[in-house]
mmCIF file as gemmi writes it, N, C-alpha and C atoms, coordinates in Angstrom:
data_model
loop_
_atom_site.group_PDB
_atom_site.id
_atom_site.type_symbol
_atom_site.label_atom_id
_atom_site.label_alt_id
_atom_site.label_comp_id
_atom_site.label_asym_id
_atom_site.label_entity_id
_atom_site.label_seq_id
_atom_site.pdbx_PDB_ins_code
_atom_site.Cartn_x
_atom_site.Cartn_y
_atom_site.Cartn_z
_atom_site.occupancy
_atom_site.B_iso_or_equiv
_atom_site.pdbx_formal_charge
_atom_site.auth_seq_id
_atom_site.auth_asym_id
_atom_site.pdbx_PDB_model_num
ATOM 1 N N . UNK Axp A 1 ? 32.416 -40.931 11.704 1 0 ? 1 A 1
ATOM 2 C CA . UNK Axp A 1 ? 32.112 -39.532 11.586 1 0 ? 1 A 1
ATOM 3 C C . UNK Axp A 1 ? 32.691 -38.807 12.807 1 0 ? 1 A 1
ATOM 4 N N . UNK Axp A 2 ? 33.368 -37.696 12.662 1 0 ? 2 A 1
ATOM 5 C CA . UNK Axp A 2 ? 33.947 -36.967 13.969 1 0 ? 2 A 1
ATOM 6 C C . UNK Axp A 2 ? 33.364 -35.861 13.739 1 0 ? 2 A 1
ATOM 7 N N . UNK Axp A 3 ? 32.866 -35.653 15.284 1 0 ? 3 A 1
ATOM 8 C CA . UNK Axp A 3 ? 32.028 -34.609 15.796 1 0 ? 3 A 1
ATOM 9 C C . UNK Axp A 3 ? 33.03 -33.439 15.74 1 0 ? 3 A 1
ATOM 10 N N . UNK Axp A 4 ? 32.631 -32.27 15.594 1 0 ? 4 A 1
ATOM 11 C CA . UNK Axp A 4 ? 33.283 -31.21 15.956 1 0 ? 4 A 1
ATOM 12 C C . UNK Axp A 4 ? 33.58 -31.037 17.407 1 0 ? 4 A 1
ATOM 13 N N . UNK Axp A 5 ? 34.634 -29.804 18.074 1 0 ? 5 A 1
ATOM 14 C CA . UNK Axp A 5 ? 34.838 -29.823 18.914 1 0 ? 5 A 1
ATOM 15 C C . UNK Axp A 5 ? 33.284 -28.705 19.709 1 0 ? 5 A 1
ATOM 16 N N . UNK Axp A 6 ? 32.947 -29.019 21.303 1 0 ? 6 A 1
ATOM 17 C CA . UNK Axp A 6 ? 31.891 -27.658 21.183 1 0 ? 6 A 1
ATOM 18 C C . UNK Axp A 6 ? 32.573 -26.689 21.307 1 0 ? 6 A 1
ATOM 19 N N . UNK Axp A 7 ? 31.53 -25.528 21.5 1 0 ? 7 A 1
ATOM 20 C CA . UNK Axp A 7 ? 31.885 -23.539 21.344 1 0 ? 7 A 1
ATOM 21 C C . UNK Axp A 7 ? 32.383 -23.649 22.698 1 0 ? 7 A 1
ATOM 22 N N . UNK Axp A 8 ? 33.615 -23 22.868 1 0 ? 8 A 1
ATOM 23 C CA . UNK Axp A 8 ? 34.215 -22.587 24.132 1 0 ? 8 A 1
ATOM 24 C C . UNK Axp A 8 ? 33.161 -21.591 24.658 1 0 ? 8 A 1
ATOM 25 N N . UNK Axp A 9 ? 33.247 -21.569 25.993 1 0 ? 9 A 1
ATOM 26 C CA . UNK Axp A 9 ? 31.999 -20.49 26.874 1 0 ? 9 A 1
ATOM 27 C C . UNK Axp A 9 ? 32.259 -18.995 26.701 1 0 ? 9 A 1
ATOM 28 N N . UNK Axp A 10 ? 33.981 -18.612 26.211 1 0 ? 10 A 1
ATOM 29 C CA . UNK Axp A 10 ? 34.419 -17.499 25.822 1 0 ? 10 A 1
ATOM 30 C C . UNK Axp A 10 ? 34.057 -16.967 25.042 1 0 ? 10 A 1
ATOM 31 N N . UNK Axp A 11 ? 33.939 -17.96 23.705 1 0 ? 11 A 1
ATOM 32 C CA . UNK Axp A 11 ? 33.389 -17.432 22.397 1 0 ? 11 A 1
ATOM 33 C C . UNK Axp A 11 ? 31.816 -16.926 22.928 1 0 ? 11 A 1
ATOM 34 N N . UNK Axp A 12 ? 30.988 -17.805 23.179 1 0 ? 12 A 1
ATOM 35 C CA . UNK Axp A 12 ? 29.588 -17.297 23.582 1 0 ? 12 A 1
ATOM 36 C C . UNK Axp A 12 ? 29.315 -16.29 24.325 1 0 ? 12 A 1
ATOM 37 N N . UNK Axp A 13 ? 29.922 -16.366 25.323 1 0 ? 13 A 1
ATOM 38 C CA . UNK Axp A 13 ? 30.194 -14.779 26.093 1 0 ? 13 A 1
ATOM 39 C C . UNK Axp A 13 ? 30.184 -13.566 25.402 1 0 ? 13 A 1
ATOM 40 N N . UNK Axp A 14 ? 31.658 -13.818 24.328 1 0 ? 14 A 1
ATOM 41 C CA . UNK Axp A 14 ? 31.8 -12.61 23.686 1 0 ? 14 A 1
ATOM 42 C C . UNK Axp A 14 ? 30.532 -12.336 22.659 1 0 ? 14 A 1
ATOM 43 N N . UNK Axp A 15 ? 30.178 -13.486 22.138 1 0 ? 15 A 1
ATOM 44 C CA . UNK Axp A 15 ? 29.077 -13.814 21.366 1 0 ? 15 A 1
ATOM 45 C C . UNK Axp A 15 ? 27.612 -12.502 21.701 1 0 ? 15 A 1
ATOM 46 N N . UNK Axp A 16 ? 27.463 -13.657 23.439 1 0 ? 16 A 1
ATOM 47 C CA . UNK Axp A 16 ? 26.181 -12.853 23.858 1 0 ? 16 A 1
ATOM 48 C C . UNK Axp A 16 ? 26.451 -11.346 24.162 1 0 ? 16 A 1
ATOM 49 N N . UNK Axp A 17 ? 27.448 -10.75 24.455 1 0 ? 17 A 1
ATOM 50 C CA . UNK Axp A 17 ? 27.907 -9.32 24.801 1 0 ? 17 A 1
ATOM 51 C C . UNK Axp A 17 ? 28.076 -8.741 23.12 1 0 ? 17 A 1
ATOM 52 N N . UNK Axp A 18 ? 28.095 -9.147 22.353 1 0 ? 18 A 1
ATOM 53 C CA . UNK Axp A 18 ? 28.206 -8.314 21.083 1 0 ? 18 A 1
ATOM 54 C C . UNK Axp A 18 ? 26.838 -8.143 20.903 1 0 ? 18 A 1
ATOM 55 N N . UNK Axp A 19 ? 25.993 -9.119 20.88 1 0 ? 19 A 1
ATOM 56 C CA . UNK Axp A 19 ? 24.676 -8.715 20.562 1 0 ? 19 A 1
ATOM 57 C C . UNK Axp A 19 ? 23.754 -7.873 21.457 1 0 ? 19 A 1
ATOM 58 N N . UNK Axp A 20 ? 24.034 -8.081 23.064 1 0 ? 20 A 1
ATOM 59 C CA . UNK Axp A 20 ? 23.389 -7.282 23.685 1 0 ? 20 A 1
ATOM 60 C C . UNK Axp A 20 ? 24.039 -5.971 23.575 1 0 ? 20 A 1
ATOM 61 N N . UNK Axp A 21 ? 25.084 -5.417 23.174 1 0 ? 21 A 1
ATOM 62 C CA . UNK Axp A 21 ? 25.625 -4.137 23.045 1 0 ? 21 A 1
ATOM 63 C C . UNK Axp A 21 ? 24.775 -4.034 21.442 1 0 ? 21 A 1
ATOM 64 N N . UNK Axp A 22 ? 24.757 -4.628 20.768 1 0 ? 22 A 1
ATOM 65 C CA . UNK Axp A 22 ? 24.196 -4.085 19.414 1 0 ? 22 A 1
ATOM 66 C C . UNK Axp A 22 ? 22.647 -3.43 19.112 1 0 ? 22 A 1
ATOM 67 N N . UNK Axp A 23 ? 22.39 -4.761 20.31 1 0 ? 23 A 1
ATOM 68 C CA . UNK Axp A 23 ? 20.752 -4.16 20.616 1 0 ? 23 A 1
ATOM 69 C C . UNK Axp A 23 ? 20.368 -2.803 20.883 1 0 ? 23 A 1
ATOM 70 N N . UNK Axp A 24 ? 21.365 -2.511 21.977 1 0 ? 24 A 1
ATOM 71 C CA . UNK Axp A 24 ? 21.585 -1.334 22.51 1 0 ? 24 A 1
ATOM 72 C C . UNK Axp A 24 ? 21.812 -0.17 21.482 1 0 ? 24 A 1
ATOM 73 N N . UNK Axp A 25 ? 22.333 -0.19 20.481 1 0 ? 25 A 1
ATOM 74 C CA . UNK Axp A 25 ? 23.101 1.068 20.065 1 0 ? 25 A 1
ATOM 75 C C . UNK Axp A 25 ? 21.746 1.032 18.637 1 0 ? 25 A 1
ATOM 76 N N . UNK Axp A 26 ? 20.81 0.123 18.302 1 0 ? 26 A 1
ATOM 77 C CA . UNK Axp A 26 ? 19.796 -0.434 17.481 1 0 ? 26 A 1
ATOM 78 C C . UNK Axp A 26 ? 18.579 0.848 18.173 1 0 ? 26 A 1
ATOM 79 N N . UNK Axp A 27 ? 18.698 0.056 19.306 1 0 ? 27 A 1
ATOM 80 C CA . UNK Axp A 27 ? 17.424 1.426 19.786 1 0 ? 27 A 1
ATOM 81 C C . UNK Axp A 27 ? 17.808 3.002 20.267 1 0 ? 27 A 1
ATOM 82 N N . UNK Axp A 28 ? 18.752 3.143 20.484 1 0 ? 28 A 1
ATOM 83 C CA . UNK Axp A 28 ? 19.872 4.35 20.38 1 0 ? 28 A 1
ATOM 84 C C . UNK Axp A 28 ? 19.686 4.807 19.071 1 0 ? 28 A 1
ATOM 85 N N . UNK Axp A 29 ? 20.163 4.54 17.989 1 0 ? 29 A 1
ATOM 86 C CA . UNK Axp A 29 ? 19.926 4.762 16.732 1 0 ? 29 A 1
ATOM 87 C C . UNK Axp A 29 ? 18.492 5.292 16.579 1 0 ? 29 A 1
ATOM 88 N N . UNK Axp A 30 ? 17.248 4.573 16.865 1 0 ? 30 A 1
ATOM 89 C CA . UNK Axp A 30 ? 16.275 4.379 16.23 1 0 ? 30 A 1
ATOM 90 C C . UNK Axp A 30 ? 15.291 5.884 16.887 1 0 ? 30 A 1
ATOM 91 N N . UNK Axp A 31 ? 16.128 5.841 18.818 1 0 ? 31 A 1
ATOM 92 C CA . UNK Axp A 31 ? 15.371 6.525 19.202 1 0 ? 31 A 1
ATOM 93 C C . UNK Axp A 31 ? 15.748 8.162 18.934 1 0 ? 31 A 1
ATOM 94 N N . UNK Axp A 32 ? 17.441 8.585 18.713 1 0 ? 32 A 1
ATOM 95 C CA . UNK Axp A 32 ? 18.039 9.387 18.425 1 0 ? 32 A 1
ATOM 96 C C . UNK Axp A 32 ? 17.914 10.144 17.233 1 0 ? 32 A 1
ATOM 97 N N . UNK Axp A 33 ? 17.525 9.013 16.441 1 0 ? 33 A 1
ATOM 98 C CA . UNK Axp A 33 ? 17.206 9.738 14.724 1 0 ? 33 A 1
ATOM 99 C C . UNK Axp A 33 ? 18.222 10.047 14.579 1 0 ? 33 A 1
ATOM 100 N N . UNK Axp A 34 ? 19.509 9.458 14.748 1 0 ? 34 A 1
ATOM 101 C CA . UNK Axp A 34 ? 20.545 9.893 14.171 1 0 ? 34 A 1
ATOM 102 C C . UNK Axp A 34 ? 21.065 8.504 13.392 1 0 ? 34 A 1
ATOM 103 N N . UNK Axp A 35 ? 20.65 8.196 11.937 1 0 ? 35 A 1
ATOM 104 C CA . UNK Axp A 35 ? 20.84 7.279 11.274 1 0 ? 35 A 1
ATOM 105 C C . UNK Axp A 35 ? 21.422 7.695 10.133 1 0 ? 35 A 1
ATOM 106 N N . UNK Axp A 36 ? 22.718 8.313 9.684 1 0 ? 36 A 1
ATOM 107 C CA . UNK Axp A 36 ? 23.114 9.455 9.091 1 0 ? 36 A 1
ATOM 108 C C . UNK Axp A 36 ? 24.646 8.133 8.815 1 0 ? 36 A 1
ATOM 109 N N . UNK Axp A 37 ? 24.806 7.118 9.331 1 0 ? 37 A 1
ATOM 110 C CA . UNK Axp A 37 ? 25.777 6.195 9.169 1 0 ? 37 A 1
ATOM 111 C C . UNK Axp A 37 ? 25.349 5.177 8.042 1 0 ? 37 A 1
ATOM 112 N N . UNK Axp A 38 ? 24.167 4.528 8.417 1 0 ? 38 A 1
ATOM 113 C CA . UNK Axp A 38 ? 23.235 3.641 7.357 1 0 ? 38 A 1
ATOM 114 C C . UNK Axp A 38 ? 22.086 3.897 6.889 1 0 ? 38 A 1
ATOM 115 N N . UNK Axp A 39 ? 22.261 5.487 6.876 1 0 ? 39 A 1
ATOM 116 C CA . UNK Axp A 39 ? 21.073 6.691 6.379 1 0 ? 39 A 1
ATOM 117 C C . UNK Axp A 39 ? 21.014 5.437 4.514 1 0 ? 39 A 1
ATOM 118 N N . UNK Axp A 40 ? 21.593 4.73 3.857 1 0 ? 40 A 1
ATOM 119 C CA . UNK Axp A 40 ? 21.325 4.509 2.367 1 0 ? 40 A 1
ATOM 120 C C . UNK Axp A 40 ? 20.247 3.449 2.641 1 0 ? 40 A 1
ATOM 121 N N . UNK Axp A 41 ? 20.463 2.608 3.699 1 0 ? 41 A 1
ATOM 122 C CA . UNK Axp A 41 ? 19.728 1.501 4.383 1 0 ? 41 A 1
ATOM 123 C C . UNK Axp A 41 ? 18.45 2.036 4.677 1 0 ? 41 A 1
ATOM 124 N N . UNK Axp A 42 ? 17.487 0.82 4.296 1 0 ? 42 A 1
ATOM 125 C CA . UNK Axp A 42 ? 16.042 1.241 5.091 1 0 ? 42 A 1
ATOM 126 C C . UNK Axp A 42 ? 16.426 0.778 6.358 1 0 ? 42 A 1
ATOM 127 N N . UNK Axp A 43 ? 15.246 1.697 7.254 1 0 ? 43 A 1
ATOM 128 C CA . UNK Axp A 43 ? 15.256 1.34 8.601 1 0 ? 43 A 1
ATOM 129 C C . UNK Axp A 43 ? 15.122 -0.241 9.417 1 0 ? 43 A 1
ATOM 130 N N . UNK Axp A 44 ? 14.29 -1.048 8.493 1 0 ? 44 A 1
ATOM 131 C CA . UNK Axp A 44 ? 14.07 -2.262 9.147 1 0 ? 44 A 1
ATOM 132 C C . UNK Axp A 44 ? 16.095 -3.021 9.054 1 0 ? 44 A 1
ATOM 133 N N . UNK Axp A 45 ? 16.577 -2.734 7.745 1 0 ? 45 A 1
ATOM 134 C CA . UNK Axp A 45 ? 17.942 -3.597 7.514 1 0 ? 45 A 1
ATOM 135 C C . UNK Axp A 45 ? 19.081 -2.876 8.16 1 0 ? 45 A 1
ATOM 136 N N . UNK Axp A 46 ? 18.624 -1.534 8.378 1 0 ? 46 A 1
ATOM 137 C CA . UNK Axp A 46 ? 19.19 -0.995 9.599 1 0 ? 46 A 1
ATOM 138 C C . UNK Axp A 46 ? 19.295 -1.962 10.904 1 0 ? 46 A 1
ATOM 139 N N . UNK Axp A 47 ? 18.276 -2.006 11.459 1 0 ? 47 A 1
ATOM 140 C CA . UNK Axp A 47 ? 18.696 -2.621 12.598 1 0 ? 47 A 1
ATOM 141 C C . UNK Axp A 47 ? 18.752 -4.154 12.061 1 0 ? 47 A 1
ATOM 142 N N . UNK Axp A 48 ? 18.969 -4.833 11.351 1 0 ? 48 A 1
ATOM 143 C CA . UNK Axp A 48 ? 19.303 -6.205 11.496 1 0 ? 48 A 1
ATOM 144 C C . UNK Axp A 48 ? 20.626 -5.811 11.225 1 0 ? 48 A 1
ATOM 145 N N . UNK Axp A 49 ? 21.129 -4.688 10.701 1 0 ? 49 A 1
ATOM 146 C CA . UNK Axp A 49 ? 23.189 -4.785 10.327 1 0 ? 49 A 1
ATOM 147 C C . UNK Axp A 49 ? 23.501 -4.517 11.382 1 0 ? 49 A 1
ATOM 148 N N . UNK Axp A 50 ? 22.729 -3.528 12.234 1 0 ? 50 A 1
ATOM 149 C CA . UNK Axp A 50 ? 23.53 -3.465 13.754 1 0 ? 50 A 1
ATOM 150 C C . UNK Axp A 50 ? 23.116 -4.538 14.693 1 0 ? 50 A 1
ATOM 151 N N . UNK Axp A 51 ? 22.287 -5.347 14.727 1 0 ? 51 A 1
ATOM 152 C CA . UNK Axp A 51 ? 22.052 -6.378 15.531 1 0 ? 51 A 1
ATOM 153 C C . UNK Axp A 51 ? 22.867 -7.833 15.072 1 0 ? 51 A 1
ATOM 154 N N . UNK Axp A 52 ? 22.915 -8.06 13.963 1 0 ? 52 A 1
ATOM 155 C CA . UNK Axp A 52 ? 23.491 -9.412 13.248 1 0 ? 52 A 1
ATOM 156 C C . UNK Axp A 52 ? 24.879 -9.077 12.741 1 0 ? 52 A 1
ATOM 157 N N . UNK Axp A 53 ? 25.787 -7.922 12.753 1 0 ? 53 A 1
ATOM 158 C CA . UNK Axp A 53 ? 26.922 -7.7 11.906 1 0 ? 53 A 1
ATOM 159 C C . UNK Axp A 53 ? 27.695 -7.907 13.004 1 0 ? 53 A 1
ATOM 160 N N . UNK Axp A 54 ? 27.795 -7.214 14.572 1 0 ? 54 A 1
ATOM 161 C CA . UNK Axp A 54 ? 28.748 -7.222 15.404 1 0 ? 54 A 1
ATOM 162 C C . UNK Axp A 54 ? 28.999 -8.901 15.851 1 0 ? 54 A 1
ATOM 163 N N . UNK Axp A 55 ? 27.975 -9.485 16.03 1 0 ? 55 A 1
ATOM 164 C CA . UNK Axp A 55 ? 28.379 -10.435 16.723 1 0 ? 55 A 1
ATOM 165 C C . UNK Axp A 55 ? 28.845 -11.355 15.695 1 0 ? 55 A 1
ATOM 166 N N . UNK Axp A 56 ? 28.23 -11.562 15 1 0 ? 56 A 1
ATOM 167 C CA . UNK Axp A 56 ? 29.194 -12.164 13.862 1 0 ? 56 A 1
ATOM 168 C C . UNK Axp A 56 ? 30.29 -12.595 13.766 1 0 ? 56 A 1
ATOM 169 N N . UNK Axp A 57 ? 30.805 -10.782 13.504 1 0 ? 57 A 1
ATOM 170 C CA . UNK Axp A 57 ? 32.542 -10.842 13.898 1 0 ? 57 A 1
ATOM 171 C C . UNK Axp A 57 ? 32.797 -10.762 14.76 1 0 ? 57 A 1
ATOM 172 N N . UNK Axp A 58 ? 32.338 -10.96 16.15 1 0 ? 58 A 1
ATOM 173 C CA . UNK Axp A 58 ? 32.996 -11.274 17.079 1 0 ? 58 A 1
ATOM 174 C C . UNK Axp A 58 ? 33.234 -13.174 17.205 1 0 ? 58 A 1
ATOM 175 N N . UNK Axp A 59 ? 32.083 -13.464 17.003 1 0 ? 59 A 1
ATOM 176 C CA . UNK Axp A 59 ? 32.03 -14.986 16.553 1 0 ? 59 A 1
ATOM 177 C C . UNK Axp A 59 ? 33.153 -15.675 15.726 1 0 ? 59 A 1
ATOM 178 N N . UNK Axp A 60 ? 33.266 -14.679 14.467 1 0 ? 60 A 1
ATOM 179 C CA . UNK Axp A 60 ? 33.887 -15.814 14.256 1 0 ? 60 A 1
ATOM 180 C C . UNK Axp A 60 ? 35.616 -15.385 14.108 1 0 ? 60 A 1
ATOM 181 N N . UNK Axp A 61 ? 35.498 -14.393 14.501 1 0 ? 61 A 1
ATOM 182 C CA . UNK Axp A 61 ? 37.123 -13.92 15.37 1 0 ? 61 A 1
ATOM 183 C C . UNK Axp A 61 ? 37.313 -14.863 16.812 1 0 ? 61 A 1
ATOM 184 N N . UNK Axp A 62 ? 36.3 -15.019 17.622 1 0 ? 62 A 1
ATOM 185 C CA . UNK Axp A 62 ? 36.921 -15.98 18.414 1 0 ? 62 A 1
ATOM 186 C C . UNK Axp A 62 ? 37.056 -17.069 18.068 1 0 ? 62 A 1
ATOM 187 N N . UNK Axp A 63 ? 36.313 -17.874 17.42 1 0 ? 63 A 1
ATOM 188 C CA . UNK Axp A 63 ? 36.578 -19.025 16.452 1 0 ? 63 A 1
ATOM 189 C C . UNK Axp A 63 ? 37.759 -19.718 15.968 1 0 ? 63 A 1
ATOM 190 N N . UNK Axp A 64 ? 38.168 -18.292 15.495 1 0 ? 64 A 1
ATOM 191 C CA . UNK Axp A 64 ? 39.561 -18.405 14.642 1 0 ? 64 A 1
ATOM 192 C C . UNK Axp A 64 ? 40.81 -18.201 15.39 1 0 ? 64 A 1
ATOM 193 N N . UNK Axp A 65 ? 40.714 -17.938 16.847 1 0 ? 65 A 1
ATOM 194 C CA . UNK Axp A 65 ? 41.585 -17.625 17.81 1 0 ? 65 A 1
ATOM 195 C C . UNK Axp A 65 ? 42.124 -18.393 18.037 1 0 ? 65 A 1
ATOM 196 N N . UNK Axp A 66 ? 43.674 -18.666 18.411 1 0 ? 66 A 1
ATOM 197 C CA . UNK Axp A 66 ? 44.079 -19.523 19.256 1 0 ? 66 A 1
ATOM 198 C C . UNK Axp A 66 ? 44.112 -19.142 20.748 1 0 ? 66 A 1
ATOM 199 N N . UNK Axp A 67 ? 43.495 -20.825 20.876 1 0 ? 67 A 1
ATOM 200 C CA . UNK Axp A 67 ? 42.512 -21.51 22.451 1 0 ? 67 A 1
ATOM 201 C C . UNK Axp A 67 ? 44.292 -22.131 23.031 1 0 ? 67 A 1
ATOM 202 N N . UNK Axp A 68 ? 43.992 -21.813 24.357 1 0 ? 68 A 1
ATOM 203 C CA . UNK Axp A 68 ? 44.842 -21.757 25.449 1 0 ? 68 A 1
ATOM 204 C C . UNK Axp A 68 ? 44.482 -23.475 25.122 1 0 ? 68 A 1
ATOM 205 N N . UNK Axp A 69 ? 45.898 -24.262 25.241 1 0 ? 69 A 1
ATOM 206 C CA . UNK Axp A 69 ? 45.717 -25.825 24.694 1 0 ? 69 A 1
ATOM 207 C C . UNK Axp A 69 ? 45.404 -26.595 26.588 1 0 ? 69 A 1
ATOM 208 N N . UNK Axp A 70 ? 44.36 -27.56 26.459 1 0 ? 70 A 1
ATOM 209 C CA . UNK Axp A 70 ? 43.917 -27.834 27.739 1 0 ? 70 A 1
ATOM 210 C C . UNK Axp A 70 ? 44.8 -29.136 28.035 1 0 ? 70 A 1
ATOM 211 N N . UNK Axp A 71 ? 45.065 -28.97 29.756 1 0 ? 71 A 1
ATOM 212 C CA . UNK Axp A 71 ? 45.881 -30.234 30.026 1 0 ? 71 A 1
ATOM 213 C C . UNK Axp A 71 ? 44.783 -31.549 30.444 1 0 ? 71 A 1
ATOM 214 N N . UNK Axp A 72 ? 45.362 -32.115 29.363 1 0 ? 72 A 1
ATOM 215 C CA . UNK Axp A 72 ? 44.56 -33.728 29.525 1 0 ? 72 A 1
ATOM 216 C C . UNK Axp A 72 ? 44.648 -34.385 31.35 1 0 ? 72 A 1
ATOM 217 N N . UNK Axp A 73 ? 44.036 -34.807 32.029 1 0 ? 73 A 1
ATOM 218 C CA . UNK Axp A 73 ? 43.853 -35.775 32.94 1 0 ? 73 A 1
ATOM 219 C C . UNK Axp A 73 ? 44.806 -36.965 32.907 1 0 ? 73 A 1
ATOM 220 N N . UNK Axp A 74 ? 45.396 -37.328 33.619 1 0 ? 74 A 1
ATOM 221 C CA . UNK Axp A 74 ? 46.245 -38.12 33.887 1 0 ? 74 A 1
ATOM 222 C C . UNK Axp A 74 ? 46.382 -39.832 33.945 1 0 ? 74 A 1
């Protein structure tokens, strides 16, 4: 059985910075009353599309990236 390779620290990075920016713009939204974007959305699936949609694609855009190829040890 072959293991996958692990998550580069880049991907997670970008990972954790998509979601903490999403959080952000979640209570921005919520506190602004300006929900006039996913005004068709109830409020609760509101904030799970802005909390769970960005990082996502940031996820799995880095994923799909080509990784700088590492030099093996000698």
């Amino acid at each position: 059985m072959t293991q996958s390779p692990p998550v580069e620290a880049k991907v997670k990075a970008a990972t954790t910075g998509a979601f903490l920016v999403s959080l952000v713009l979640a209570v921005l939204n919520s506190v602004a009353a300006e929900e006039s974007l996913l005004d068709p959305l109830p409020g609760w699936l509101q904030a799970v599309v802005i909390a769970l949609v960005p990082p996502a694609v940031t996820f799995l855009s880095g994923w799909q990236a080509r990784h700088t190829p590492r030099i093996s040890p000698l």
